[in-house]
C-alpha positions as CSV (number, residue, x, y, z in Angstrom):
1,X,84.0,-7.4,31.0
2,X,85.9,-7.9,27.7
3,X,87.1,-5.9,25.3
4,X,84.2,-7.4,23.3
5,X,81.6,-7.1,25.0
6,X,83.0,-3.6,25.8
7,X,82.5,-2.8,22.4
8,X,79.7,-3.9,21.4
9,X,77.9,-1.7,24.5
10,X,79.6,1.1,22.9
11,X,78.7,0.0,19.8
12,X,74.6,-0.5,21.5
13,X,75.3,2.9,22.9
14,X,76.0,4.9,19.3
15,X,73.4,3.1,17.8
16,X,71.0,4.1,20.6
17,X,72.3,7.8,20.4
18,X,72.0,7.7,16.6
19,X,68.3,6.8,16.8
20,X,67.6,9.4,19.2
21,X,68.8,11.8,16.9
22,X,67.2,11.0,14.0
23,X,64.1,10.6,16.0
24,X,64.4,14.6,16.7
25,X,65.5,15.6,13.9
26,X,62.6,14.0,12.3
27,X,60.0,15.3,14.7
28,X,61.7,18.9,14.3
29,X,61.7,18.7,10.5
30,X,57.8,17.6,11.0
31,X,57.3,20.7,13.1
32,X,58.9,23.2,10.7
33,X,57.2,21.5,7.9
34,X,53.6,21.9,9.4
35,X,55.0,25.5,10.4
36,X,55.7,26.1,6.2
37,X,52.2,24.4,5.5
38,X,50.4,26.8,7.6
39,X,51.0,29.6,4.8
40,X,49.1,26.8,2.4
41,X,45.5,26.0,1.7
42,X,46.2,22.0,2.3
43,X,47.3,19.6,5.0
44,X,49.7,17.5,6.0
45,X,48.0,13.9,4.7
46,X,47.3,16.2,1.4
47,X,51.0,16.6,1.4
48,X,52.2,13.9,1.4
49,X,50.3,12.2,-1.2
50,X,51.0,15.3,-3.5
51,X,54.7,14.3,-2.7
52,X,53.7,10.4,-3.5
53,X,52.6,11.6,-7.0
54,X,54.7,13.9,-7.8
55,X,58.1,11.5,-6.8
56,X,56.6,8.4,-8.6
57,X,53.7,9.9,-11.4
58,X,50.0,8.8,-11.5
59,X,48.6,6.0,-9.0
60,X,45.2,4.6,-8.4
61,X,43.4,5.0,-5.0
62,X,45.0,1.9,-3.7
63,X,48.7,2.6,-5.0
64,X,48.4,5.9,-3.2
65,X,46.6,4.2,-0.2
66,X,49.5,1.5,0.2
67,X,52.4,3.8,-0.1
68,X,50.7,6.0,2.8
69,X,49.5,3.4,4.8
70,X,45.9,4.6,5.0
71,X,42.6,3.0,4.4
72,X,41.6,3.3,0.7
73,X,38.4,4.7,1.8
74,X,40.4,7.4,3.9
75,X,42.5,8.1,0.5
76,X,39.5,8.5,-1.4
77,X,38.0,11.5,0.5
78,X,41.1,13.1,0.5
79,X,42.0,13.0,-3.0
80,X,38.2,13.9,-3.4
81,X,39.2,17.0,-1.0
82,X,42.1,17.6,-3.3
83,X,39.9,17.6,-6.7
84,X,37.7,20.0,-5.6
85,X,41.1,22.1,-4.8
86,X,42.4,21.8,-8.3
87,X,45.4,19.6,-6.8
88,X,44.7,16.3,-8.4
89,X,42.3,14.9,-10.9
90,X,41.4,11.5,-11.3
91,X,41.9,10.1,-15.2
92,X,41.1,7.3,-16.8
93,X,43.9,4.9,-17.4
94,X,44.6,4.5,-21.2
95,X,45.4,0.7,-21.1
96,X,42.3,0.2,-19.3
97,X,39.4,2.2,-18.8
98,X,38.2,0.4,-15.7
99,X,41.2,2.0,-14.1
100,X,41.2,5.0,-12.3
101,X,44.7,6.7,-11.6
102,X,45.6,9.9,-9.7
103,X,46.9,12.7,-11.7
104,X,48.7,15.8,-9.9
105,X,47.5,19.2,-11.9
106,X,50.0,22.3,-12.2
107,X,48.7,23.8,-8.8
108,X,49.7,20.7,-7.1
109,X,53.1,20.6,-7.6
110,X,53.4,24.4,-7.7
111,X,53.0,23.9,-4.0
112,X,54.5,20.8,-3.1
113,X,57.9,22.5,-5.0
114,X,57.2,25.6,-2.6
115,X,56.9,23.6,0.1
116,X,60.0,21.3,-0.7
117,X,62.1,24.8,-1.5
118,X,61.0,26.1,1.8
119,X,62.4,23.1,3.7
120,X,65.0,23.1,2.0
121,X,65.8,26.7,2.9
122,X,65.5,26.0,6.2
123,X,67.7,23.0,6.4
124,X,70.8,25.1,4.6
125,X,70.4,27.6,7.3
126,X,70.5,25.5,10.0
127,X,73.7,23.6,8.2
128,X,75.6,26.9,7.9
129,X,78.4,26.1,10.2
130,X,79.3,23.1,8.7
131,X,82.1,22.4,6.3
132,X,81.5,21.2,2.8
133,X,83.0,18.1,3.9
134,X,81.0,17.5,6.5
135,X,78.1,18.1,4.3
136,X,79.3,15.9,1.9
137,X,80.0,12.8,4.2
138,X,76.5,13.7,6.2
139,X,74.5,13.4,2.7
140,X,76.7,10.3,2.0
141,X,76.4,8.5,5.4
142,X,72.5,9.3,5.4
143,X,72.1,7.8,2.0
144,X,73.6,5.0,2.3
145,X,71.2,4.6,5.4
146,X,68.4,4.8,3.5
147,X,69.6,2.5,1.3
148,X,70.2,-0.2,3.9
149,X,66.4,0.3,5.2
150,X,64.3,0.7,1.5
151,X,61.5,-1.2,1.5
152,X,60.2,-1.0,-2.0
């Protein structure tokens, strides 16, 4: 074996064992969110469309459909499910009236803002025994991940 080809198994290796991780720290952020939502009168899918309006404002059925990747029929009953809780209500679009967008109400992002705060609690805690450094570079490093993989 070369050094080459040596390296880029260790390389395959750290890339492996980076995925891994992220794939459970993902699932146990998941968990700990569902955990935090238990304590709430909405679900998960609910969730995460409040988080989808409140990150990027007002969006019809089929914005809010694509960014979720659900049907826009599956959308619809659960922004209907959310009207009736006060969450979201659906306005006319000024521009055009034929246009029906998403709007998140006061008890809606009351929640998601819990929520969020709550996760974020629980992430500090966990990240106690880390320098500030390393908190710095992790934030850094995982940004400029994202970054890399945005699909917008």
């Amino acid at each position: 074996m070369t050094v080459k080809e040596s390296n880029e198994t260790k390389d395959h290796q750290v890339v492996a064992d980076i995925e891994k991780s992220l794939r459970y720290i993902s699932g146990i952020i998941k968990q700990k969110g569902r955990e935090i939502l238990n304590n709430y009168t909405i679900t998960t899918p609910q969730f995460l469309a409040l988080q989808w309006l409140l990150e990027h404002g007002d969006m019809t059925i089929g914005e809010l459909s694509n960014k979720m990747f659900l049907a826009c029929s599956t959308t619809t009953d659960l922004v209907d499910r959310m009207e009736k809780n006060n969450l979201v209500m659906r306005v006319k679009d000024p521009k055009d009236r034929r246009v029906v967008r998403i709007h998140l109400l006061e008890e809606g992002e009351r929640i998601i803002e819990e929520v969020i705060k709550k996760r974020q609690d629980y992430l500090h805690e966990i990240m106690e025994n880390f320098t500030n450094e390393e908190v710095i570079n992790l934030e850094k490093n995982l940004k400029k991940l994202h970054q890399e993989m945005r699909v917008e």
